[in-house]
C-alpha positions as CSV (number, residue, x, y, z in Angstrom):
1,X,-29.7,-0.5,-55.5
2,X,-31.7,-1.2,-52.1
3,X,-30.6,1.4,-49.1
4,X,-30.4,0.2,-45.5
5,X,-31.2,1.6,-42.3
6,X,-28.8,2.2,-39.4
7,X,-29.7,3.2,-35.9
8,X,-27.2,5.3,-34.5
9,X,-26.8,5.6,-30.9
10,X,-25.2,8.2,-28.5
11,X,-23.8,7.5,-25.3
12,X,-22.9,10.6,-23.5
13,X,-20.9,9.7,-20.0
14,X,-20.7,11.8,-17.3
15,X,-17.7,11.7,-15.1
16,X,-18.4,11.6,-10.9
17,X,-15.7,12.7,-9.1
18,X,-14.7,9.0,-8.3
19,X,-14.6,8.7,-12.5
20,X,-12.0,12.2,-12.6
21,X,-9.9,10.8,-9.9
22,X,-6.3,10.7,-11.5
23,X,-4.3,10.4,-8.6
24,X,-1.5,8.2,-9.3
25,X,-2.0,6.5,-6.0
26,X,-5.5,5.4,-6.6
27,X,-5.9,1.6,-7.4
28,X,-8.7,1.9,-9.3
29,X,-6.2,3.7,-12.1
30,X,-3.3,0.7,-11.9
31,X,-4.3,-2.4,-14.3
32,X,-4.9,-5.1,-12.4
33,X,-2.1,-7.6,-11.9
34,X,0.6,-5.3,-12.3
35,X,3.0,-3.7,-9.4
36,X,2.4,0.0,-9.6
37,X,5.9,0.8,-8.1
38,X,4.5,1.3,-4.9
39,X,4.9,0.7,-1.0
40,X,1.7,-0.2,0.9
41,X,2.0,0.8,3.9
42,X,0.0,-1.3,6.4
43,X,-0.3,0.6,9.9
44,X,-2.9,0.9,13.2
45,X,-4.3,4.4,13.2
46,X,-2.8,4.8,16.5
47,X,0.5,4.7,15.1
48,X,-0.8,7.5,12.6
49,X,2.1,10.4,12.9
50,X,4.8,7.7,13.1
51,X,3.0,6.7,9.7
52,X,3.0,9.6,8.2
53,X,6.6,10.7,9.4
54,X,8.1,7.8,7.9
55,X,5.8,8.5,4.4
56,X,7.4,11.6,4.4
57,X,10.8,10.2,4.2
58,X,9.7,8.0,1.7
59,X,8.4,10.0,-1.1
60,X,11.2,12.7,-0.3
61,X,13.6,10.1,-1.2
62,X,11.1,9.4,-4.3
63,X,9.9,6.7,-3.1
64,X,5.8,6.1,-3.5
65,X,3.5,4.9,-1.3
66,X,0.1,4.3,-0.9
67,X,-1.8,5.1,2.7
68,X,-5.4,4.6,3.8
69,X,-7.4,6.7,4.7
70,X,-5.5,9.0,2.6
71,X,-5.8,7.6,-0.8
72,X,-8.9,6.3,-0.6
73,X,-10.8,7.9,-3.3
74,X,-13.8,9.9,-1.2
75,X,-17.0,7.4,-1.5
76,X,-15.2,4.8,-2.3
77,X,-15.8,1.3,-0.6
78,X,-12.7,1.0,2.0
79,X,-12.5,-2.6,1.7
80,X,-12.2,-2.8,-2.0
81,X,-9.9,0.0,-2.5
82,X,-7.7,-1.4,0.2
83,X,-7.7,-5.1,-1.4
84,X,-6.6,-3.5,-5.0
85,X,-4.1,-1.4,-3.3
86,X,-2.5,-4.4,-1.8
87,X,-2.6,-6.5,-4.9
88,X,-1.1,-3.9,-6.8
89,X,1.6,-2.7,-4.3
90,X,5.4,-3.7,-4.7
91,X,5.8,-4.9,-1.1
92,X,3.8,-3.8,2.1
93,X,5.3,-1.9,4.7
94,X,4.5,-3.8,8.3
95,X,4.7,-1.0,11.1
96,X,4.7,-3.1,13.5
97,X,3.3,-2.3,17.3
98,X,1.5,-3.5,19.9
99,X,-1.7,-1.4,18.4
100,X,-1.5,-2.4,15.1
101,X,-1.5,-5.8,16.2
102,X,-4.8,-5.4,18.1
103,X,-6.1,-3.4,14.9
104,X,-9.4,-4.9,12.9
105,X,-7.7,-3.7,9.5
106,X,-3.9,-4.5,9.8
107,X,-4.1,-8.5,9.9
108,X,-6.3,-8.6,7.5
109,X,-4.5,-6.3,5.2
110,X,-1.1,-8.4,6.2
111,X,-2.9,-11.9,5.6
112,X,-4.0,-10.3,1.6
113,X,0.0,-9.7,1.3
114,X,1.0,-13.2,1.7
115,X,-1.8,-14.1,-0.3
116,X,-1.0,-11.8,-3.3
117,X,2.8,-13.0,-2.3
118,X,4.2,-9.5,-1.7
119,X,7.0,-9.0,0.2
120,X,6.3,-8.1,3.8
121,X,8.5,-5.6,5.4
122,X,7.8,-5.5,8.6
123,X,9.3,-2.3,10.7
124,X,9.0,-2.5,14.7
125,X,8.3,0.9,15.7
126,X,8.6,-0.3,19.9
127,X,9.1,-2.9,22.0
128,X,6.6,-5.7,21.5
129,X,5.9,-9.5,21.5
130,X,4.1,-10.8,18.5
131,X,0.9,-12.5,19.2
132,X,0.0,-15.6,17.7
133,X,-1.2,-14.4,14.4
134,X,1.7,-11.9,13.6
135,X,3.9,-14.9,14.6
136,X,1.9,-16.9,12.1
137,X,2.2,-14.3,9.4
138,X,5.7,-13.0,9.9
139,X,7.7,-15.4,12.4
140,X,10.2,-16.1,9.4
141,X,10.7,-12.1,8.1
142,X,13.8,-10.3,9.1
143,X,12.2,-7.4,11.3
144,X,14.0,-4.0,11.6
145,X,14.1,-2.1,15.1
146,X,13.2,1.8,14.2
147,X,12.3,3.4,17.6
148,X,12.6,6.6,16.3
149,X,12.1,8.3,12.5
150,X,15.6,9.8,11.7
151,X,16.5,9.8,7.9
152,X,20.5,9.9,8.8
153,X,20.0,6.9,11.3
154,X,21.4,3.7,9.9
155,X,17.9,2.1,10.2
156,X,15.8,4.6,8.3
157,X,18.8,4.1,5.6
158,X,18.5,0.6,5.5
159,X,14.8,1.0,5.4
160,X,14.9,3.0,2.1
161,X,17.3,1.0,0.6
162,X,15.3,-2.4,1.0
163,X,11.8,-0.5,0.1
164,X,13.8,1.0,-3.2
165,X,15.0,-2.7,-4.1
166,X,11.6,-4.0,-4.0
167,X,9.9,-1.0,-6.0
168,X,12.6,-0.7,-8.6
169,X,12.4,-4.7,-9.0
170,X,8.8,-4.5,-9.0
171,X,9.1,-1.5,-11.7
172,X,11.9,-3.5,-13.9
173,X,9.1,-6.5,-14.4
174,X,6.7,-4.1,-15.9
């Protein structure tokens, strides 16, 4: 009886901290393709504590979301992170103003939306005329007035409500 030789190897992997993150709103943990249940929401940095405020009624009425520069996984490459993030979202959250329409990042995250065919959802935070582009992109969307974050107003309840039928449809075609 003839014996064979078999090279064994060993791989040992060692975790960075971008490998550990397990932070359910990190994209680089959702399979790609799928809607992770989640609102993207798309704002100018300006419009940061409006932003925030209106996250904060979100996930207290359990509702996720998923914010730059937040979730952006630390040494992570913005633009990639970002483009997953949209891909993977439900619908994208449009807080609309006159800065996020003069913003580098909130176009562009807008135009990946249509692209991905997410539902846009777009919230005007103040007064404001759209410019050409967010004409372009969302001249045909409903937009809801919200001039000031109240979770009894009838606009922030109308605002969950829509943002919940998206995610739970989104989550039902898992």
């Amino acid at each position: 009886m003839k014996t064979r030789e078999v090279d064994i190897f060993f791989f040992f992997f060692y975790p960075t901290d971008k490998d550990t993150d397990l932070s359910e709103n990190n994209p680089e943990n959702v399979p790609e393709n799928k809607n992770a249940g989640y609102v993207f929401i798309s704002y100018s940095s300006k419009n940061k504590d409006t932003a925030e405020a209106i996250r904060n009624v979100l996930h207290k009425n359990g509702i996720k979301s998923w914010m730059a520069p937040m979730d952006i996984p630390t040494g992570s490459n913005y633009a990639k992170v970002i483009n997953k993030a949209i891909k993977n979202c439900s619908c994208l959250l449009l807080l609309l103003t006159k800065s996020a329409q003069e913003s580098i990042w909130v176009p562009k995250e807008v135009e990946r939306a249509l692209n991905y065919k997410k539902t846009i959802i777009p919230v005007q935070l103040e007064d404001v005329v759209l410019n050409d582009e967010f004409e372009f992109y969302i001249s045909t969307s409903q937009v809801l007035p919200v001039h000031k974050i109240d979770e009894s107003s009838p606009q922030i309840q109308d605002l969950l409500h829509i943002v919940r039928k998206h995610v739970q449809v989104s989550q039902a075609k898992k």
